[in-house]
Every structure is written in C-alpha cells, then in structure tokens.
C-alpha positions as CSV (number, residue, x, y, z in Angstrom):
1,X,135.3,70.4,-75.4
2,X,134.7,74.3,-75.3
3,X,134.7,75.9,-72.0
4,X,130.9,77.1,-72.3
5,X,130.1,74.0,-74.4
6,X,126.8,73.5,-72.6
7,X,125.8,77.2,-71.9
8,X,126.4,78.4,-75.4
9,X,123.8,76.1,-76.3
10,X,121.3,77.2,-73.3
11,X,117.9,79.1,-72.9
12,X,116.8,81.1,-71.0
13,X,112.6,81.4,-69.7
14,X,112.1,85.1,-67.6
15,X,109.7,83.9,-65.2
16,X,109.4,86.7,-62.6
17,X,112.8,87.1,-60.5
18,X,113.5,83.8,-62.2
19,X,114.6,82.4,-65.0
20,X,115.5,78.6,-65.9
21,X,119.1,77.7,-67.7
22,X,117.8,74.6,-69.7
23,X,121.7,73.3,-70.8
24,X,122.3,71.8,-74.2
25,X,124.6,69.0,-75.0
26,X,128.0,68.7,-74.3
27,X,131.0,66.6,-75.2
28,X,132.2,66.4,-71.7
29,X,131.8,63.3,-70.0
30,X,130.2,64.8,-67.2
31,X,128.0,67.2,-68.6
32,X,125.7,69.7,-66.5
33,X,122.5,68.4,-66.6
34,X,120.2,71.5,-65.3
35,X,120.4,74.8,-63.8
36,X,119.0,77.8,-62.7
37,X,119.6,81.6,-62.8
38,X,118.7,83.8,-59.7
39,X,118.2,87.6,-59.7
40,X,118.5,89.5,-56.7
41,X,118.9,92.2,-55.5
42,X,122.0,93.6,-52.5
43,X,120.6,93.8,-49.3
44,X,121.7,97.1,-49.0
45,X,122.8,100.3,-50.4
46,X,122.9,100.6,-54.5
47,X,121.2,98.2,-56.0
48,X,123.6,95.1,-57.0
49,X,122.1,92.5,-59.4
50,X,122.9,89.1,-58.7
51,X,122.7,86.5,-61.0
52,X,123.6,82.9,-59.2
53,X,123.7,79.9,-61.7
54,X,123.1,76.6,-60.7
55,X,124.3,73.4,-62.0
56,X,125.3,69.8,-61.8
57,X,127.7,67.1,-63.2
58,X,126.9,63.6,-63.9
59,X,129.2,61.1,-61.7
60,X,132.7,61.7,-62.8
61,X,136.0,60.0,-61.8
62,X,139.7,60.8,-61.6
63,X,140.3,59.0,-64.3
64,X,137.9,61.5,-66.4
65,X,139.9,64.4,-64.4
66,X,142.9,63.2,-65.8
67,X,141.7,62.1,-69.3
68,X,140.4,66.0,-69.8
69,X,144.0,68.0,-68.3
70,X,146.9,69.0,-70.1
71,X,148.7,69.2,-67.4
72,X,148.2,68.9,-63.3
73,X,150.6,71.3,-61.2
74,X,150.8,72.0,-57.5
75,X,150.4,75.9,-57.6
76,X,149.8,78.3,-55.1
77,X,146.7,81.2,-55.6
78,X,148.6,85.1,-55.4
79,X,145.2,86.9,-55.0
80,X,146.3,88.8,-58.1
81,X,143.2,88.7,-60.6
82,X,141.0,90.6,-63.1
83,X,137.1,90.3,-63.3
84,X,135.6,91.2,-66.7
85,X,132.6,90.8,-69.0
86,X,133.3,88.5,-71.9
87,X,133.5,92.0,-74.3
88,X,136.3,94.2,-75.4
89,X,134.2,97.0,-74.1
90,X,133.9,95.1,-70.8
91,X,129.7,95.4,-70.7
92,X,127.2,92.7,-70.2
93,X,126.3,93.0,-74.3
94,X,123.1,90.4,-73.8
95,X,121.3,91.8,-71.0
96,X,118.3,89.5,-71.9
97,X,121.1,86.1,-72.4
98,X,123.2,86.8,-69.0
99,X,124.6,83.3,-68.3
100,X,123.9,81.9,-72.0
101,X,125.9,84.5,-74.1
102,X,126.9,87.3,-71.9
103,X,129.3,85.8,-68.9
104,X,132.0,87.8,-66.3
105,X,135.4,85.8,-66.4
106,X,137.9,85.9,-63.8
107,X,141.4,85.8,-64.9
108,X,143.9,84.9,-61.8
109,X,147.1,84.5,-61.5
110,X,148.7,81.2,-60.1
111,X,152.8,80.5,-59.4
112,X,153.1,77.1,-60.2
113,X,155.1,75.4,-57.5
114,X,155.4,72.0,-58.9
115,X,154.4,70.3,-62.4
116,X,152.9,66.8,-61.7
117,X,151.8,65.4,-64.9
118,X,152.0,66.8,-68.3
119,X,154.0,70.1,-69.5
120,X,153.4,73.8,-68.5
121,X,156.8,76.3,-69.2
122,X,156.1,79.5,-67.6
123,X,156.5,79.3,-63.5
124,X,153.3,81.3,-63.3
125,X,150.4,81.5,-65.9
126,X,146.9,83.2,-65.9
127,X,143.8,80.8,-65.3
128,X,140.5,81.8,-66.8
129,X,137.1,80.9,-64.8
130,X,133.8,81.7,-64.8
131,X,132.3,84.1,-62.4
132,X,132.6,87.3,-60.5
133,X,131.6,91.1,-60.0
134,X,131.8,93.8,-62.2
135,X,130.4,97.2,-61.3
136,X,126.7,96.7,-59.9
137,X,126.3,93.2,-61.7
138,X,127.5,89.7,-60.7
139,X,127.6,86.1,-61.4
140,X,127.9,83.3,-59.3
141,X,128.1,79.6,-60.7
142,X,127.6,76.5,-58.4
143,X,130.9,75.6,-59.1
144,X,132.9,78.8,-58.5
145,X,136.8,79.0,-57.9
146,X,137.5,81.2,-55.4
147,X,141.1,80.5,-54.4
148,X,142.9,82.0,-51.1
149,X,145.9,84.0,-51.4
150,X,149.3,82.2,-50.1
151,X,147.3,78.9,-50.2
152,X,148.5,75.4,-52.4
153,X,146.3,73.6,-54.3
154,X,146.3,70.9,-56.7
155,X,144.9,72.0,-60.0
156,X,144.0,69.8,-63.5
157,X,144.3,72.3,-65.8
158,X,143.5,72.8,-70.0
159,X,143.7,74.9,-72.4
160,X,140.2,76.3,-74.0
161,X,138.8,78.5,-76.4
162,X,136.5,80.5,-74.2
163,X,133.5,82.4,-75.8
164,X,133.5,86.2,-76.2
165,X,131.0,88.8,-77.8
166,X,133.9,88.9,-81.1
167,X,134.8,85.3,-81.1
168,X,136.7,83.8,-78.3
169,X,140.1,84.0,-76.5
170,X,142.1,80.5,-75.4
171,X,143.1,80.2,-72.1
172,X,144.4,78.0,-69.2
173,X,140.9,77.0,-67.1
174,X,140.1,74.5,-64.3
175,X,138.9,71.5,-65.7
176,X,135.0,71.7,-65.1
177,X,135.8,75.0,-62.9
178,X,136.2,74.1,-59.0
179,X,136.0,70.1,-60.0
180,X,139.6,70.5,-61.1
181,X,140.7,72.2,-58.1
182,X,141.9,70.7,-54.6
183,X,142.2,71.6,-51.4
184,X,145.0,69.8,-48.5
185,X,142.7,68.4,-45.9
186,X,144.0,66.4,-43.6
187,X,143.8,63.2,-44.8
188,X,144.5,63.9,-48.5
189,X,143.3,66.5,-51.1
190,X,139.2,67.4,-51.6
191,X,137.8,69.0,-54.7
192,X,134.7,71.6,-54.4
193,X,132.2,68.2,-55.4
194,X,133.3,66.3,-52.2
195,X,136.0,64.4,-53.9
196,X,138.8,62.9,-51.9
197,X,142.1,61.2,-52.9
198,X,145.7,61.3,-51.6
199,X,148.3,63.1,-53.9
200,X,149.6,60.1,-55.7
201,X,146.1,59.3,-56.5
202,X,145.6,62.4,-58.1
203,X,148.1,62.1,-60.8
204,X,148.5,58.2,-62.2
C-alpha cells in the first residue's frame, strides 16, 4: 500500500474556514475512514495558515503492525530533520488540493539502536512522515510523529513510494505514521492510538 493511498484518492468541499477530506479506498487493513481539514489562522503576528487534518483507523492489531513492517528496530530520535513541500521547488503546488495532492513531509533522522525483526543495514536511516511547517503554511495530521531528541522508541517501519508533484520518491515511513511508533511507559510500550504491549509482544 502507498503511503497516501487514501488521500491521493480524496476530495476536498471549501465550506467557509472549512473544508471536509472525504478519503477513498485503501488497501490497508485499517483504513482512515473520515477526516477533516481546518484553516486557521496564528494567534499572533504574521499570518500562519494552519491546515489540521483529521482522521481515523478502523480497529487494528499487532498482528496487522507486524504483517505491514519490513522491519521493527529500537531507535533513538536525533532531532536532526527537514520539513518540505512534496515539490522539487519546495511550494505548496495545489493551493486549492492542500492535504489531497499538495502535502509538507518531514524527513528525520533516527540511529537505529537495535534491529528486532526483519533487516535494515545502515545504523541510521532517514524516516519520511507526514506533517509539518514550512514558511507561513503548516500541516498537522491526527496522527503526527513528533519524536523527542535523545529519546528510544520502538518503530515498525516500511518502505513506500511517497507521492510528489513529479512522481514520487521511496522512503522508510512509520507504518500508519504515529501507529507504528512506541513510546516506554512504565509498564510496557504505548503507541500514539492508546496501544499497549510489553517488548516481546511487539515483535512475535
């Protein structure tokens, strides 16, 4: 399954401030059902257009995690990352389609500490997700990743063609962004959904 499967199939209906991200089929087995996109405006200074998108997965397991990764490494998040419209000249090239055609990636770098399942050669590799600012514009999606600098996580990772104004570029991404990621808690690891498991859980 493509990256933007589901949003490359999308449309979008203006309807004052809002607009409504009706999201087409998807091979995935937990698809996003619906979402919306939200412009506003910075509360202060220069204008800053915000565009948040909301959406959902349909009930998911590990098991679907695991059937979907390459590969699932303990890594640890360097802060060291690049925000940029999906465009060689780096602009929003569908001002009218932001969030169906025209998306801002974020491309961090992650060390990976420890391979758990699967293959991945390099000790560090560059993770592509959705989201993030670029000059006065920005995107927010409901299931962001915003990692912390220094900390570990436990990521399912893939490789996917991800869409671009010329074609597309593959990458390493999160499975289903911030579902593929978890967090140490202290009882076991937590994804950005709410799901918990203990370590060995996460990779049988």
């Amino acid at each position: 399954m493509r990256m933007l499967a589901g949003l490359a199939g999308a449309a979008i209906v203006a309807a004052g401030a809002w607009a409504i991200l009706a999201l087409g089929p998807t091979s995935s087995p937990n698809p996003r059902t619906v979402g919306a996109v939200e412009e506003t405006p910075a509360p202060a200074g220069p204008r800053q257009t915000h565009y948040r998108v909301s959406a959902s997965y349909a009930q998911y397991t590990l098991q679907d995690l695991r059937t979907q990764a390459e590969a699932v490494v303990l890594f640890t998040a360097t802060g060291v990352f690049r925000t940029h419209w999906n465009d060689a000249a780096n602009l929003p090239w569908a001002l009218g389609e932001v969030g169906k055609k025209s998306h801002i990636y974020r491309d961090e770098t992650i060390v990976v500490t420890k391979v758990l399942s699967g293959s991945i050669a390099a000790s560090s590799i560059i993770v592509r997700a959705l989201g993030g600012t670029v000059g006065d514009m920005s995107i927010e999606y409901e299931e962001d990743v915003r990692l912390q600098a220094g900390k570990s996580y436990i990521g399912f990772l893939r490789r996917e063609d991800t869409p671009t104004q010329e074609g597309s570029e593959r990458f390493w991404t999160f499975v289903w962004q911030g579902n593929g990621v978890f967090t140490q808690t202290g009882t076991g690891w937590q994804n950005y959904a709410g799901m918990t498991a203990s370590a060995a859980d996460l990779v049988q």
